[in-house]
C-alpha positions as CSV (number, residue, x, y, z in Angstrom):
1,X,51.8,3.3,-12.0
2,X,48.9,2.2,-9.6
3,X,49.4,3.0,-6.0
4,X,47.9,0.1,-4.2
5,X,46.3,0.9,-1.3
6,X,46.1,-1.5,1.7
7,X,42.9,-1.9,4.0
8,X,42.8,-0.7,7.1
9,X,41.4,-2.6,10.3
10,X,38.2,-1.3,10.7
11,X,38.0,-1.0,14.8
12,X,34.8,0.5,16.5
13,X,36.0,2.8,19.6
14,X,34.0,2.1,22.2
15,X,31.8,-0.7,21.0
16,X,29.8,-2.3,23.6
17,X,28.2,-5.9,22.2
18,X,25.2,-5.2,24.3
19,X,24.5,-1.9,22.9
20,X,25.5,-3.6,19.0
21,X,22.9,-5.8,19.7
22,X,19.7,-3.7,21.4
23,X,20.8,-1.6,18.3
24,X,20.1,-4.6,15.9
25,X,17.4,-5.9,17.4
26,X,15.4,-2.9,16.8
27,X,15.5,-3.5,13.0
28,X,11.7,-5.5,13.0
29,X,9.5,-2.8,15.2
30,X,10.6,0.0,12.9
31,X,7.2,-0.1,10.5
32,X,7.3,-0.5,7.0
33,X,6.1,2.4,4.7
34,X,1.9,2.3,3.5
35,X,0.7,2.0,0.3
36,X,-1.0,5.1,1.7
37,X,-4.4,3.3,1.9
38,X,-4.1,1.7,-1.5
39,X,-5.5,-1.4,-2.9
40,X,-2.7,-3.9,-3.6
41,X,-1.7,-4.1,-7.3
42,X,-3.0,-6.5,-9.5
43,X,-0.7,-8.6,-10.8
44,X,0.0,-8.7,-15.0
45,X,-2.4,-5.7,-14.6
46,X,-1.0,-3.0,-16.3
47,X,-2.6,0.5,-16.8
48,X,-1.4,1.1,-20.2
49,X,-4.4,0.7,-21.9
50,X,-6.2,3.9,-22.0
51,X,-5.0,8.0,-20.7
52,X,-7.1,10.5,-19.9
53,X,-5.7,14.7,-19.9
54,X,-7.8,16.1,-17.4
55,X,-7.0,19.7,-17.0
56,X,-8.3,21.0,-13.3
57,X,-9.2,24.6,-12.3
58,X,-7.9,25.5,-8.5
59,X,-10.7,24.9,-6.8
60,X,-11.5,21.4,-8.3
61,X,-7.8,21.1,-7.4
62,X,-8.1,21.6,-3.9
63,X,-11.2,19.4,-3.2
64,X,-9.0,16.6,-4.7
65,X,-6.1,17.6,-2.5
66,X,-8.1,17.8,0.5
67,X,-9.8,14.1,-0.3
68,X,-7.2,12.5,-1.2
69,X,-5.1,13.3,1.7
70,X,-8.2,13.0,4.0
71,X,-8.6,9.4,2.1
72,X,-5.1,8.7,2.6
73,X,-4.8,7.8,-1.1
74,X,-2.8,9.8,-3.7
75,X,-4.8,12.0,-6.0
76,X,-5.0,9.5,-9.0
77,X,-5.9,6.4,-7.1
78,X,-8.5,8.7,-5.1
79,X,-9.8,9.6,-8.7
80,X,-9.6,5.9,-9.5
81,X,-10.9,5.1,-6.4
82,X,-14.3,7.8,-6.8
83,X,-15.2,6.5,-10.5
84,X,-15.5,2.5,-8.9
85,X,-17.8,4.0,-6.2
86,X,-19.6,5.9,-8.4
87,X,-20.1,3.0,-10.5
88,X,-21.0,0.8,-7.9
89,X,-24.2,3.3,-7.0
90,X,-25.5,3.5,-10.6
């Protein structure tokens, strides 16, 4: 047989309405998270129609590392980013 369980009166010890409410009203001046520099995404623009494998060796790896975070982009869209520009210059 089930044991049913009866709630229990949630009471707050010590809750002061004016500290509830300094509390709650700091909810908007916390900032949202970045897109980390990034373009906002196109929409109905998938990236599903081509892949690339593009095997690294460390060093290459680390100048990617170090651009993208200097960039403040993540390593693909920094990659994504470079072959636009590139194109742009040609």
């Amino acid at each position: 047989m089930v044991k049913r369980r009866d709630p229990k009166k949630a009471e707050i010890p010590d809750a002061d309405p004016a500290k509830i409410e300094e509390f709650a009203s700091r909810v908007d001046e916390v900032p949202k998270p970045s897109r980390m520099g990034r373009p906002p995404k196109a929409p109905g623009k998938k990236r599903d129609y081509k892949a690339i494998s593009l095997p690294f060796n460390q060093a290459e790896w680390e100048v990617l590392e170090e651009a993208a975070e200097k960039a403040g982009r993540s390593k693909n869209n920094f990659i994504r980013w470079a072959i636009a520009e590139m194109a742009k210059n040609l």
